[in-house]
Chimera marker file (.cmm) of the C-alpha trace (Angstrom):
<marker_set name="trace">
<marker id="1" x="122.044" y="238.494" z="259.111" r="1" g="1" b="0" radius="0.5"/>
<marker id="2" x="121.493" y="236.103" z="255.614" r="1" g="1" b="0" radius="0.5"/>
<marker id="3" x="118.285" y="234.996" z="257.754" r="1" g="1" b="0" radius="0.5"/>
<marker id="4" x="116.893" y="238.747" z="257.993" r="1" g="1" b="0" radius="0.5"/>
<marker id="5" x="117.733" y="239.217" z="254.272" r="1" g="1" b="0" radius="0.5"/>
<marker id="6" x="115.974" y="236.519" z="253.436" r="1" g="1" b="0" radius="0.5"/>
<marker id="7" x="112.987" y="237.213" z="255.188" r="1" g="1" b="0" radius="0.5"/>
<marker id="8" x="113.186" y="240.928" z="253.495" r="1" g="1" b="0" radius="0.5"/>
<marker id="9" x="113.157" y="239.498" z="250.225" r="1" g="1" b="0" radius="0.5"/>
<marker id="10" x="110.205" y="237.440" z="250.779" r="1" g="1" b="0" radius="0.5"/>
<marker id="11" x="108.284" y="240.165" z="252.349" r="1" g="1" b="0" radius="0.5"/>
<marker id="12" x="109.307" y="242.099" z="249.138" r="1" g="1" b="0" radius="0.5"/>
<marker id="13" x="108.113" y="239.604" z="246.968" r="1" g="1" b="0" radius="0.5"/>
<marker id="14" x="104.819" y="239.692" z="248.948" r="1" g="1" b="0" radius="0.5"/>
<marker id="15" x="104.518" y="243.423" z="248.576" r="1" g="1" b="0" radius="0.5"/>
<marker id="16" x="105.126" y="243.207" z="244.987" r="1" g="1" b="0" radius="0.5"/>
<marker id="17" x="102.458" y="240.248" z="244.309" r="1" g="1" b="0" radius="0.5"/>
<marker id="18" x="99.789" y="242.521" z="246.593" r="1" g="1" b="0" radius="0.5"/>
<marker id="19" x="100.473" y="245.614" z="244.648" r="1" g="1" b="0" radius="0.5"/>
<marker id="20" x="100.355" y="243.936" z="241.665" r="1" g="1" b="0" radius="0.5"/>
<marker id="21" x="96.486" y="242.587" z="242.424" r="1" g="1" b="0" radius="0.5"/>
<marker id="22" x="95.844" y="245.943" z="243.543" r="1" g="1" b="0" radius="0.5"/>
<marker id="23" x="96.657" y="247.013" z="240.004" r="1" g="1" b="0" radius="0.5"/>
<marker id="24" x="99.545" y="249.366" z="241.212" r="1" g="1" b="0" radius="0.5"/>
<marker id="25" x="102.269" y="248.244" z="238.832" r="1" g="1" b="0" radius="0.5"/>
<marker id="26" x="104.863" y="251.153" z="239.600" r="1" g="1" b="0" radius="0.5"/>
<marker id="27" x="104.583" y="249.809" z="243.491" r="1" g="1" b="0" radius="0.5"/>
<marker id="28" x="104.557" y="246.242" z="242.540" r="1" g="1" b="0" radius="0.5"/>
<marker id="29" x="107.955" y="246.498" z="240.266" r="1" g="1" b="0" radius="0.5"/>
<marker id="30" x="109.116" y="248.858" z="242.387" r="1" g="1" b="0" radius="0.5"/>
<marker id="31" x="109.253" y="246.244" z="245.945" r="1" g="1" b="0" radius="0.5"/>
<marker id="32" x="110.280" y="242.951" z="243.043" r="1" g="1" b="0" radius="0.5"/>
<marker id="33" x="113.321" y="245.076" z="242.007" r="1" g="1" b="0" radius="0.5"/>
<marker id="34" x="114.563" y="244.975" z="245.473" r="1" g="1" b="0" radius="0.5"/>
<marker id="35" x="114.851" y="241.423" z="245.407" r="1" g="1" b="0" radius="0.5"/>
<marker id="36" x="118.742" y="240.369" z="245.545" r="1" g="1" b="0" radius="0.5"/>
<marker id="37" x="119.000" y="236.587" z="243.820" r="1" g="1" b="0" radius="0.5"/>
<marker id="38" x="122.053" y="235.314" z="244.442" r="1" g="1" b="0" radius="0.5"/>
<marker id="39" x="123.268" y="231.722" z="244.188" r="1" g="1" b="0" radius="0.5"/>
<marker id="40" x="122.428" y="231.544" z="248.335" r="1" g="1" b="0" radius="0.5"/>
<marker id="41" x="118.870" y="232.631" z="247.179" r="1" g="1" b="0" radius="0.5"/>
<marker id="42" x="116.358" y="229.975" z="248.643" r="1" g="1" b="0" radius="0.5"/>
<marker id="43" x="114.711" y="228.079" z="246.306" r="1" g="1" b="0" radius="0.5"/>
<marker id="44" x="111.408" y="229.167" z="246.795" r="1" g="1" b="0" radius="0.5"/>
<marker id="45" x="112.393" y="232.899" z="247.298" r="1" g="1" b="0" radius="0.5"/>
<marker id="46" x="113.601" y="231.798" z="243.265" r="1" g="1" b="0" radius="0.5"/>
<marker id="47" x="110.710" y="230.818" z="242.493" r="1" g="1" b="0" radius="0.5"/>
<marker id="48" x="108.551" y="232.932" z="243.457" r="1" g="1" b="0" radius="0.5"/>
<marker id="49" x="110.676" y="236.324" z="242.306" r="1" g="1" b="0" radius="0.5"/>
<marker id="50" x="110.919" y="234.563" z="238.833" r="1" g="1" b="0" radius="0.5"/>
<marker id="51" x="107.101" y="233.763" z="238.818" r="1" g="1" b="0" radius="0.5"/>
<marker id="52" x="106.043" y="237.365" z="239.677" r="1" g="1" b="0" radius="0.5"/>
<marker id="53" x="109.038" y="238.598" z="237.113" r="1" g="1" b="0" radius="0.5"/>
<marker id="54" x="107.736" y="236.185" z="234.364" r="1" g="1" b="0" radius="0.5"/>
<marker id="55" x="103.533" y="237.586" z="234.960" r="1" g="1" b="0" radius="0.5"/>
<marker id="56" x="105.103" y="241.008" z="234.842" r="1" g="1" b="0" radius="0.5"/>
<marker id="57" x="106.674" y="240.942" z="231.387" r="1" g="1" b="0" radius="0.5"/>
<marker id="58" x="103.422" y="238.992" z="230.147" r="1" g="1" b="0" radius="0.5"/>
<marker id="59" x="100.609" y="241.457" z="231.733" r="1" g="1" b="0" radius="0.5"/>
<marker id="60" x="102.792" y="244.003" z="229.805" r="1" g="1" b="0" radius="0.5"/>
<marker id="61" x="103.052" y="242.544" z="226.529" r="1" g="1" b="0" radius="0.5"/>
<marker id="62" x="106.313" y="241.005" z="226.897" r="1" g="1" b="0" radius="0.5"/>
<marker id="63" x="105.369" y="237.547" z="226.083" r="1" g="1" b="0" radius="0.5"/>
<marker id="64" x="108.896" y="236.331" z="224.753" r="1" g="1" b="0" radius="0.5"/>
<marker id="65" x="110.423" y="237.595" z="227.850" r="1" g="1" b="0" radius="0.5"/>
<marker id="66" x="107.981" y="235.753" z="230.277" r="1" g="1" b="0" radius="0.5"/>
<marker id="67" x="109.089" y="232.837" z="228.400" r="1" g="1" b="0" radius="0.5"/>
<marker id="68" x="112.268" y="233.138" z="228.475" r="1" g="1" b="0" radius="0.5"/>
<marker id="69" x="111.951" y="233.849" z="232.151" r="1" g="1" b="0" radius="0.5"/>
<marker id="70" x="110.561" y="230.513" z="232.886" r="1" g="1" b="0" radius="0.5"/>
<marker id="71" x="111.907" y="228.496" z="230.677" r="1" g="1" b="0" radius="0.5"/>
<marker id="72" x="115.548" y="229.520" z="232.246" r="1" g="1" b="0" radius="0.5"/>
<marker id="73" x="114.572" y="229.797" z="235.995" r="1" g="1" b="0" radius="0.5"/>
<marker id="74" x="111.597" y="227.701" z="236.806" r="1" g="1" b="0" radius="0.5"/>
<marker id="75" x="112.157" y="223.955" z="237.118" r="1" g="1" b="0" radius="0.5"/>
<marker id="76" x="109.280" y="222.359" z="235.265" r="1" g="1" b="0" radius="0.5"/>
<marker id="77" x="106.855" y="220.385" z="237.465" r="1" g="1" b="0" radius="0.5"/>
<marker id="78" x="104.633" y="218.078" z="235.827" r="1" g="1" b="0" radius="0.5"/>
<marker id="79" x="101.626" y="220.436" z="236.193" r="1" g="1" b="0" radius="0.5"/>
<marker id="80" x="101.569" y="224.040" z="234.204" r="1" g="1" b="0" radius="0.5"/>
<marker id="81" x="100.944" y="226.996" z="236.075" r="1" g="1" b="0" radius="0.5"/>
<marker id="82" x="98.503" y="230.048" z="235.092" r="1" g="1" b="0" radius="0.5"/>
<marker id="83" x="101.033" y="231.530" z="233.566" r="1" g="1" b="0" radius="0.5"/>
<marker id="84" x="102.580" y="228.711" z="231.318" r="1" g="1" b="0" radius="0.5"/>
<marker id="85" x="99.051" y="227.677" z="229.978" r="1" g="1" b="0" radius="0.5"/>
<marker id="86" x="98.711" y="231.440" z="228.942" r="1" g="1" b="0" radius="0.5"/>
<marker id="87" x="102.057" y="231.410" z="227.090" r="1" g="1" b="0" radius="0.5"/>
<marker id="88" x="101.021" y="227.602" z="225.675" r="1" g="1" b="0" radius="0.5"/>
<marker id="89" x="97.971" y="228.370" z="224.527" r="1" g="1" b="0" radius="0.5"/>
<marker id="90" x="97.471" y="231.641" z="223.406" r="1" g="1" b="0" radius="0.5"/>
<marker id="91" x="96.332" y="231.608" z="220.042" r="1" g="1" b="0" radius="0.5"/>
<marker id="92" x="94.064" y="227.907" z="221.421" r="1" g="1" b="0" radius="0.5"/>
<marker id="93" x="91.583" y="229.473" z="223.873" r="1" g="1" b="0" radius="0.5"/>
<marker id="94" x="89.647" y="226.438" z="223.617" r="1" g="1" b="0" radius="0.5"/>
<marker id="95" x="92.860" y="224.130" z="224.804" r="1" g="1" b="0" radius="0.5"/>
<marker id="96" x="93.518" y="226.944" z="227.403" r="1" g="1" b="0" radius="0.5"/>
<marker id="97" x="90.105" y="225.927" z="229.141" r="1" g="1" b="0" radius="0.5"/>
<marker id="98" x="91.054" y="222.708" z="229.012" r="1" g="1" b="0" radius="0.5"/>
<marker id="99" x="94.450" y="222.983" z="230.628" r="1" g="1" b="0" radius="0.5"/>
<marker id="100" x="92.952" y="225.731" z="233.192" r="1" g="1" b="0" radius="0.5"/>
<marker id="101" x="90.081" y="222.711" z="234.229" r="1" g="1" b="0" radius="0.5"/>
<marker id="102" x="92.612" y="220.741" z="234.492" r="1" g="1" b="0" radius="0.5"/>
<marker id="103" x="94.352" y="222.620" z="237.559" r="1" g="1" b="0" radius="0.5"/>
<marker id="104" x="90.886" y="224.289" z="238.900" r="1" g="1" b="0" radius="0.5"/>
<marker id="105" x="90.328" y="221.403" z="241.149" r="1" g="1" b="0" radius="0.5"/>
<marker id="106" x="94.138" y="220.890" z="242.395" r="1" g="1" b="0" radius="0.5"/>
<marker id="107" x="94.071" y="224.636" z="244.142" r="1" g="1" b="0" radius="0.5"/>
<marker id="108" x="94.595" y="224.704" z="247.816" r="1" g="1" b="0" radius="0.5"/>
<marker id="109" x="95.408" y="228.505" z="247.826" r="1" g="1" b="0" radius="0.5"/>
<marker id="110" x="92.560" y="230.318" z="247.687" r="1" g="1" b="0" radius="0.5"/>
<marker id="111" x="93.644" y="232.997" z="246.045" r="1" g="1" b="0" radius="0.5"/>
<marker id="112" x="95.366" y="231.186" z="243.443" r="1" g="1" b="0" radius="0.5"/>
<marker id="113" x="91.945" y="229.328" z="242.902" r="1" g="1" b="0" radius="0.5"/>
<marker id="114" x="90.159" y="232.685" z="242.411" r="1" g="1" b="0" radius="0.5"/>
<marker id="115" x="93.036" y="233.475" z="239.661" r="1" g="1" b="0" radius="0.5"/>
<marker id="116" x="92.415" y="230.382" z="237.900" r="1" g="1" b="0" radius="0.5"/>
<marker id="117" x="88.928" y="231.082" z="238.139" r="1" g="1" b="0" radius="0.5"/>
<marker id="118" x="88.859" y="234.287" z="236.753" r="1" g="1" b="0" radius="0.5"/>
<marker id="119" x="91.109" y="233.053" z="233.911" r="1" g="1" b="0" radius="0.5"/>
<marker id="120" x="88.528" y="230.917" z="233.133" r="1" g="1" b="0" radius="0.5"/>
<marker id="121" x="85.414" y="233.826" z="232.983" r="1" g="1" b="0" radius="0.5"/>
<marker id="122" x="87.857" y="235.701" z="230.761" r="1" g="1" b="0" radius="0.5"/>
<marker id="123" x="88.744" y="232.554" z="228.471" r="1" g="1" b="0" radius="0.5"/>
<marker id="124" x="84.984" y="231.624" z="228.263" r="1" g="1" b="0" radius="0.5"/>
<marker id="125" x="84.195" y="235.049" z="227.385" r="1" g="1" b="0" radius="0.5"/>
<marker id="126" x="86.340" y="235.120" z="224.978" r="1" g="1" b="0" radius="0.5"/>
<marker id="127" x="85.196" y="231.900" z="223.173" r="1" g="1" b="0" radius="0.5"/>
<marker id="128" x="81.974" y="232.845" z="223.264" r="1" g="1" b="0" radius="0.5"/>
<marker id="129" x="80.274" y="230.732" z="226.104" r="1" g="1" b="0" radius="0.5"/>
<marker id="130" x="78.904" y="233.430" z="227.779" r="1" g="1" b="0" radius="0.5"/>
<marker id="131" x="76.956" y="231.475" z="230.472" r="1" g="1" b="0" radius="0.5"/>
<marker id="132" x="80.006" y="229.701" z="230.963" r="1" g="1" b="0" radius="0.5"/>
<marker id="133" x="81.768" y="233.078" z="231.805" r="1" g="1" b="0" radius="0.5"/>
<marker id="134" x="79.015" y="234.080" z="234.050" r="1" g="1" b="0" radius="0.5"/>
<marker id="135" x="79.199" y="231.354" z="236.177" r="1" g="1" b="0" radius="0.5"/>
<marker id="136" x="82.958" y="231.910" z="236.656" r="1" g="1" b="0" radius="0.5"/>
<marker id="137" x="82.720" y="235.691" z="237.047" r="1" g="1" b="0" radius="0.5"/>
<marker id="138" x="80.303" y="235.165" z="239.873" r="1" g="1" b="0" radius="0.5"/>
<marker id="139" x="82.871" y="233.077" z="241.696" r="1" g="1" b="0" radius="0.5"/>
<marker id="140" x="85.347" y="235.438" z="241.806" r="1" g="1" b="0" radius="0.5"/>
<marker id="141" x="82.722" y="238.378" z="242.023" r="1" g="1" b="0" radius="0.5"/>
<marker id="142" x="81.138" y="236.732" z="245.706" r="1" g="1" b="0" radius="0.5"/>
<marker id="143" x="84.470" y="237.737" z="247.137" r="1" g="1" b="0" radius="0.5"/>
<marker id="144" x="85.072" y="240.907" z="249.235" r="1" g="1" b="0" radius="0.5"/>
<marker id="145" x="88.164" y="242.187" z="247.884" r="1" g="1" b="0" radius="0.5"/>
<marker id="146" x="90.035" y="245.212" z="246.471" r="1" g="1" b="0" radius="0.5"/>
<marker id="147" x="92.015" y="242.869" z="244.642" r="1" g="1" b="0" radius="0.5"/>
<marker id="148" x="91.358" y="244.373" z="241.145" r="1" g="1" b="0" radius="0.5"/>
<marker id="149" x="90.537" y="241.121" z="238.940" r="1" g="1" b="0" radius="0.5"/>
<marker id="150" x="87.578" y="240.761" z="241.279" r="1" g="1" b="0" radius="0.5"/>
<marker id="151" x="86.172" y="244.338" z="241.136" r="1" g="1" b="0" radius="0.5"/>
<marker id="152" x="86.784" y="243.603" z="237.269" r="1" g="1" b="0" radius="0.5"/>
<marker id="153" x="84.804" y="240.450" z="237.973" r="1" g="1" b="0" radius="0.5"/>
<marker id="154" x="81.753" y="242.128" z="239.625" r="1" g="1" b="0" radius="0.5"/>
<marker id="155" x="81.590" y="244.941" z="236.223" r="1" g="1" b="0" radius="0.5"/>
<marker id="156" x="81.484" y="242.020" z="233.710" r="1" g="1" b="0" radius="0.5"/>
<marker id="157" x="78.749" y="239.901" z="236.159" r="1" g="1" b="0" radius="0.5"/>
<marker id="158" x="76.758" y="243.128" z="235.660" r="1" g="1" b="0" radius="0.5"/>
<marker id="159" x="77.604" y="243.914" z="232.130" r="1" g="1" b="0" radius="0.5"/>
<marker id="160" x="76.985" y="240.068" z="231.114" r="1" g="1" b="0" radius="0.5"/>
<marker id="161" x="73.620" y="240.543" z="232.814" r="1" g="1" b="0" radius="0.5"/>
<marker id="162" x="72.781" y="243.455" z="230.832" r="1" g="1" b="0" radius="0.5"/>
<marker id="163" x="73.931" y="242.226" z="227.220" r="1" g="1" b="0" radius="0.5"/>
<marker id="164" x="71.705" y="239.227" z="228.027" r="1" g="1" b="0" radius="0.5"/>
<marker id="165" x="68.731" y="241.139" z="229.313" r="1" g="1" b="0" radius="0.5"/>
<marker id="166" x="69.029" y="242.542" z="225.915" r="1" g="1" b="0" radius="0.5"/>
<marker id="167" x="68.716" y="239.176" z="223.720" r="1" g="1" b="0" radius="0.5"/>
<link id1="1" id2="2" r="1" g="1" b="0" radius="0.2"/>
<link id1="2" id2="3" r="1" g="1" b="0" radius="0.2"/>
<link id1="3" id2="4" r="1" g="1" b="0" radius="0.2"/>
<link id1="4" id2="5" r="1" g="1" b="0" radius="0.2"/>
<link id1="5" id2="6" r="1" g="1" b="0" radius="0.2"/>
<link id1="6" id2="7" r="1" g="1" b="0" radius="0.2"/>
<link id1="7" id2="8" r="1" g="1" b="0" radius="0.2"/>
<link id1="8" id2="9" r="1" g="1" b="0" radius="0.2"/>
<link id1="9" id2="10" r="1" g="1" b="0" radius="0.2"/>
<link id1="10" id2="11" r="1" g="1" b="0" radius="0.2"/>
<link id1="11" id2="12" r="1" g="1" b="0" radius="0.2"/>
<link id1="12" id2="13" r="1" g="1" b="0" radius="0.2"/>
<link id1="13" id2="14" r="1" g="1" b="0" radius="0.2"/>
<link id1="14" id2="15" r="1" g="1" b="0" radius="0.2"/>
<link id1="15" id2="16" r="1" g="1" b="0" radius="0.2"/>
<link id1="16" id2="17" r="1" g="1" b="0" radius="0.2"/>
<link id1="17" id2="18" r="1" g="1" b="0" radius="0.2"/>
<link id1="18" id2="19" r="1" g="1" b="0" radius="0.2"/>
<link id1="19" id2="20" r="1" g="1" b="0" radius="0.2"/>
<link id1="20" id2="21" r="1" g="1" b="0" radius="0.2"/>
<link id1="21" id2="22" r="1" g="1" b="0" radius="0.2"/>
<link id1="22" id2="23" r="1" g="1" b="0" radius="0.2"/>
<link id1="23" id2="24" r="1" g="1" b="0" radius="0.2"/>
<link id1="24" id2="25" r="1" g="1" b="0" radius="0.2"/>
<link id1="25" id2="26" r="1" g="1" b="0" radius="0.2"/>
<link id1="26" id2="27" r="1" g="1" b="0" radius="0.2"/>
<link id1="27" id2="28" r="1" g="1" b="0" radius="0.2"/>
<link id1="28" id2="29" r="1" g="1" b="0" radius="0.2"/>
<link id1="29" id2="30" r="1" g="1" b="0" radius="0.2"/>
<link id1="30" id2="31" r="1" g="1" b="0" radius="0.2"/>
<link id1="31" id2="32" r="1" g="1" b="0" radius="0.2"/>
<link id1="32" id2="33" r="1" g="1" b="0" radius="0.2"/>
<link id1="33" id2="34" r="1" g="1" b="0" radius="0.2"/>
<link id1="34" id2="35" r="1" g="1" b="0" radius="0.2"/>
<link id1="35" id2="36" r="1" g="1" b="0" radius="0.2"/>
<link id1="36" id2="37" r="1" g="1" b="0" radius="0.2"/>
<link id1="37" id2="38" r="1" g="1" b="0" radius="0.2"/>
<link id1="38" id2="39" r="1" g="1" b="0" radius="0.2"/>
<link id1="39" id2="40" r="1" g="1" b="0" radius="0.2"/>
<link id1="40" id2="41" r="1" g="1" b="0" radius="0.2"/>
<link id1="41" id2="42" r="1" g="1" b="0" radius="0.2"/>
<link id1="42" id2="43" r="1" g="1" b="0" radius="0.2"/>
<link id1="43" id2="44" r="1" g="1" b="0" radius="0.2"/>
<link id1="44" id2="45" r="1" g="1" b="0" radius="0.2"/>
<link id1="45" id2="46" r="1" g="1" b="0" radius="0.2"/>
<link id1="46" id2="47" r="1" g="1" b="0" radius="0.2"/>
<link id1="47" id2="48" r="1" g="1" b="0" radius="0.2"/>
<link id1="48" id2="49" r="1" g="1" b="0" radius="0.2"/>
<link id1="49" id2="50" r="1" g="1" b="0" radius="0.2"/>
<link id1="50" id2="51" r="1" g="1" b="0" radius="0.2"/>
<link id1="51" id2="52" r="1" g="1" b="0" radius="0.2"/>
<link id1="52" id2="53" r="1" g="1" b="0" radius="0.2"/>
<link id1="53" id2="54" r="1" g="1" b="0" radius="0.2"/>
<link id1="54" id2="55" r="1" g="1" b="0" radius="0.2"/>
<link id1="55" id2="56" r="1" g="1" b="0" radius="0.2"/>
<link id1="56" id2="57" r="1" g="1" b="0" radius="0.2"/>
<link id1="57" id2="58" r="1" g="1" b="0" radius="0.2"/>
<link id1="58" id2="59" r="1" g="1" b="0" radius="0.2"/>
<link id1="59" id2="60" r="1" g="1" b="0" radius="0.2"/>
<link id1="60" id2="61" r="1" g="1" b="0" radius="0.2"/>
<link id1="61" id2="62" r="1" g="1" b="0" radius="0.2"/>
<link id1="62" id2="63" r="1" g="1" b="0" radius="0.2"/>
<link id1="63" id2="64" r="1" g="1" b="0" radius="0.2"/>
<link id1="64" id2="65" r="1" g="1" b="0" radius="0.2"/>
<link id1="65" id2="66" r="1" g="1" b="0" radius="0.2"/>
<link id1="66" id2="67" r="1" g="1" b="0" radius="0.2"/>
<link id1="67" id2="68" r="1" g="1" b="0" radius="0.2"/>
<link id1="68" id2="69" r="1" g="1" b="0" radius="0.2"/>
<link id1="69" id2="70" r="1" g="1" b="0" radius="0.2"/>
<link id1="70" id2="71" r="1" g="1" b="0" radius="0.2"/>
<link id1="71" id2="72" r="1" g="1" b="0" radius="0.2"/>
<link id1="72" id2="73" r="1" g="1" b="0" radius="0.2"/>
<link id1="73" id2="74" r="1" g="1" b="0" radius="0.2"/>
<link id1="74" id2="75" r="1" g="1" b="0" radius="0.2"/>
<link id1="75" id2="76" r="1" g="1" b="0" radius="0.2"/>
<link id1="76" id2="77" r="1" g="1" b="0" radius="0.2"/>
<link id1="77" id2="78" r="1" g="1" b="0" radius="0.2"/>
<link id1="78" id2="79" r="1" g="1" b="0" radius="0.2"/>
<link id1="79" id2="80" r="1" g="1" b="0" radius="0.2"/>
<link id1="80" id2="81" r="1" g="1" b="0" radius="0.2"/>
<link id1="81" id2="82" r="1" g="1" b="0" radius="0.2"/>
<link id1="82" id2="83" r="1" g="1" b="0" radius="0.2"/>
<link id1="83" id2="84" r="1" g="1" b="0" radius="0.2"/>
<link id1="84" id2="85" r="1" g="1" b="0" radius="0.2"/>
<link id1="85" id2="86" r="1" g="1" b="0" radius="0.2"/>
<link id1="86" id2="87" r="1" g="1" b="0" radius="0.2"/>
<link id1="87" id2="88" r="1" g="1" b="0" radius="0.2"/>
<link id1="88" id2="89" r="1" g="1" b="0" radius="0.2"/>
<link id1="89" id2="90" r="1" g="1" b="0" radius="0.2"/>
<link id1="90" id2="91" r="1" g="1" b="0" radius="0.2"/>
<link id1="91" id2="92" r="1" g="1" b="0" radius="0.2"/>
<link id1="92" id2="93" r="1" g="1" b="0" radius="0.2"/>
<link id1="93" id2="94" r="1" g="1" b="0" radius="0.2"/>
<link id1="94" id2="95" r="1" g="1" b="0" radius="0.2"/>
<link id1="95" id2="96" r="1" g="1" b="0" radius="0.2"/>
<link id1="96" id2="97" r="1" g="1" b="0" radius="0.2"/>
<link id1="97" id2="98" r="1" g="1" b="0" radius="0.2"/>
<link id1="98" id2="99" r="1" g="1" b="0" radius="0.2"/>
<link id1="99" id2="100" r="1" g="1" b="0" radius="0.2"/>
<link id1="100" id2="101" r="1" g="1" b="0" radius="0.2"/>
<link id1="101" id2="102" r="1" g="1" b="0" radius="0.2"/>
<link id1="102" id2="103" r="1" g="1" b="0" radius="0.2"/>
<link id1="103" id2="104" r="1" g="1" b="0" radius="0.2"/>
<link id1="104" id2="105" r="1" g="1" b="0" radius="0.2"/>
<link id1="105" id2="106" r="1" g="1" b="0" radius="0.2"/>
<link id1="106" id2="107" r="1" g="1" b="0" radius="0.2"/>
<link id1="107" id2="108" r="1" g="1" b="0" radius="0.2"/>
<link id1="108" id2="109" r="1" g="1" b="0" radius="0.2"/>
<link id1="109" id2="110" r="1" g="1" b="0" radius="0.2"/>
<link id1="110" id2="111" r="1" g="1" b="0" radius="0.2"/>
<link id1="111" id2="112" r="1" g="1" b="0" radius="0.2"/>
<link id1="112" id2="113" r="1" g="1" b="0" radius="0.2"/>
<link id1="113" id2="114" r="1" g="1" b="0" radius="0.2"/>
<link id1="114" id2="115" r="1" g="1" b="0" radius="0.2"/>
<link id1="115" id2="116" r="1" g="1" b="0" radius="0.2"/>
<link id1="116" id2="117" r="1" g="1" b="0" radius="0.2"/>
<link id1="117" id2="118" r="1" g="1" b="0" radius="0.2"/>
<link id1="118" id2="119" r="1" g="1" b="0" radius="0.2"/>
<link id1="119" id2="120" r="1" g="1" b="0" radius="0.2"/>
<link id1="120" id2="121" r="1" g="1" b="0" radius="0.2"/>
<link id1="121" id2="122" r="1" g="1" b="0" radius="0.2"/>
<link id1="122" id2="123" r="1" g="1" b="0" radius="0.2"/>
<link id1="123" id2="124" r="1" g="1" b="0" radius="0.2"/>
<link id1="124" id2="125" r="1" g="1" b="0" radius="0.2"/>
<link id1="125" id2="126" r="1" g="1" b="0" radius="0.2"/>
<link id1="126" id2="127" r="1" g="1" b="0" radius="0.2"/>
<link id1="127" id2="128" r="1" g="1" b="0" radius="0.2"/>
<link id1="128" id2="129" r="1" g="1" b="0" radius="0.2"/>
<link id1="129" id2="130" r="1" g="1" b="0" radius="0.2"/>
<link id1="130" id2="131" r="1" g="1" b="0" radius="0.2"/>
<link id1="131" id2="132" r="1" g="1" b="0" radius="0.2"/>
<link id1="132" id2="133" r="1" g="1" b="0" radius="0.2"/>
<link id1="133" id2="134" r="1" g="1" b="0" radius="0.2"/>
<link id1="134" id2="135" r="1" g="1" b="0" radius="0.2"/>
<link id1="135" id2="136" r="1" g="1" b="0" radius="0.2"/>
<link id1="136" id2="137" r="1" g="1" b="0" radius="0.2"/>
<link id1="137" id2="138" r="1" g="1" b="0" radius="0.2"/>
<link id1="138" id2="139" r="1" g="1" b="0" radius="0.2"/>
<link id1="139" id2="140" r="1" g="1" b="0" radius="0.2"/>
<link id1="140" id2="141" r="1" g="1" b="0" radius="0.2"/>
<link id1="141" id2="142" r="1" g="1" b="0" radius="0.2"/>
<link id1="142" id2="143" r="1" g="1" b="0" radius="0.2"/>
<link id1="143" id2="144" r="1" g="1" b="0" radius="0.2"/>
<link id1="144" id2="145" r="1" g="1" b="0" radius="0.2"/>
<link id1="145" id2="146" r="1" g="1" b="0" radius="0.2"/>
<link id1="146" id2="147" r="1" g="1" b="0" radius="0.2"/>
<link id1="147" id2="148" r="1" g="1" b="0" radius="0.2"/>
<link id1="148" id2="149" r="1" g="1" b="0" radius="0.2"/>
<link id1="149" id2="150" r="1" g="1" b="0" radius="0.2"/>
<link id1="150" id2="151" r="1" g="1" b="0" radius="0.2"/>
<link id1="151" id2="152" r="1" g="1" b="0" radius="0.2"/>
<link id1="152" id2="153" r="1" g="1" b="0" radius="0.2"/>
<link id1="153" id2="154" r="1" g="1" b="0" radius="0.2"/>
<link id1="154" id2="155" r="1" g="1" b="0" radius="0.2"/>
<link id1="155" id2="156" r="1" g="1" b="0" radius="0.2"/>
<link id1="156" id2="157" r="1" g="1" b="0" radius="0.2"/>
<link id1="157" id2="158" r="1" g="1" b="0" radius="0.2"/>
<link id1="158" id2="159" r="1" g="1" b="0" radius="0.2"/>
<link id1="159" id2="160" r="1" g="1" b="0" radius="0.2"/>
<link id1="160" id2="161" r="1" g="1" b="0" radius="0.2"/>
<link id1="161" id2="162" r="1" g="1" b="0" radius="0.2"/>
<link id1="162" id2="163" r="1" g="1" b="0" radius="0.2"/>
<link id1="163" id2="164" r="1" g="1" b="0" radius="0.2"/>
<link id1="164" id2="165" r="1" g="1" b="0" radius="0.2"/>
<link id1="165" id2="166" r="1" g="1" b="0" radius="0.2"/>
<link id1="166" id2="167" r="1" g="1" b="0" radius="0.2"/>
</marker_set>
């Protein structure tokens, strides 16, 4: 029986994370809510709830909470995740790229990779290195996905094009 449960809860989590790339929020919260975390909770059933419960509160503004989140339920490895340079380094975009270089390189997942990736179009954009941003928007944009930071992707490759068509 605890081995069904726990394979529920991971399939839950896994619902949540796809709905959440999907940009279906009301789904995603909807299957992470579901989640039981006890103190027989697997520690990588943790993790990974608190991870997807931390993004959560930060997509939606909740910054303090996300911190809180991690700071109380993720053990800290030596490396940051995506989501603890975004807390870190905020207000320090240029840092950010730094840290998010950093990690590029260590990705096996691929998906994770195109998430890093993606941070980094957006954090280039957002400094102004525009060619930069390109380059990393058409990593993520090659992909074939209706994960919806790559459609995102493939509108700024095209508006990117455009603004520098126009210079």
């Amino acid at each position: 029986m605890k081995k069904i449960n726990i394979m529920k809860d991971i399939h839950r989590i896994n619902l949540s994370a796809y709905y959440w790339l999907l940009n279906k929020e009301e789904e995603a919260l909807r299957y992470l809510n579901e989640v039981r975390i006890s103190r027989f909770t697997l520690p990588i059933v943790r993790y990974c709830y608190y991870m997807n419960l931390a993004e959560y509160k930060y997509y939606n503004g909740k910054k303090e909470e996300a911190r809180k989140i991690l700071d109380e339920n993720i053990k800290k490895e030596s490396n940051k995740n995506l989501l603890e340079i975004f807390l870190d380094y905020e207000d320090n975009p240029e840092q950010k790229v730094v840290e998010l270089e950093k990690i590029l390189p260590k990705q096996k997942n691929r998906l994770y990779k195109m998430q890093v990736e993606n941070a980094l179009a957006i954090t280039y954009e957002e400094i102004g290195d525009f060619e930069k941003a390109m380059e990393f928007y058409k990593e993520v944009a090659e992909k074939e996905s209706e994960i919806y930071f790559i459609k995102v992707a493939k509108e700024k490759v095209l508006e990117l094009s455009l603004k520098n068509k126009k210079i």
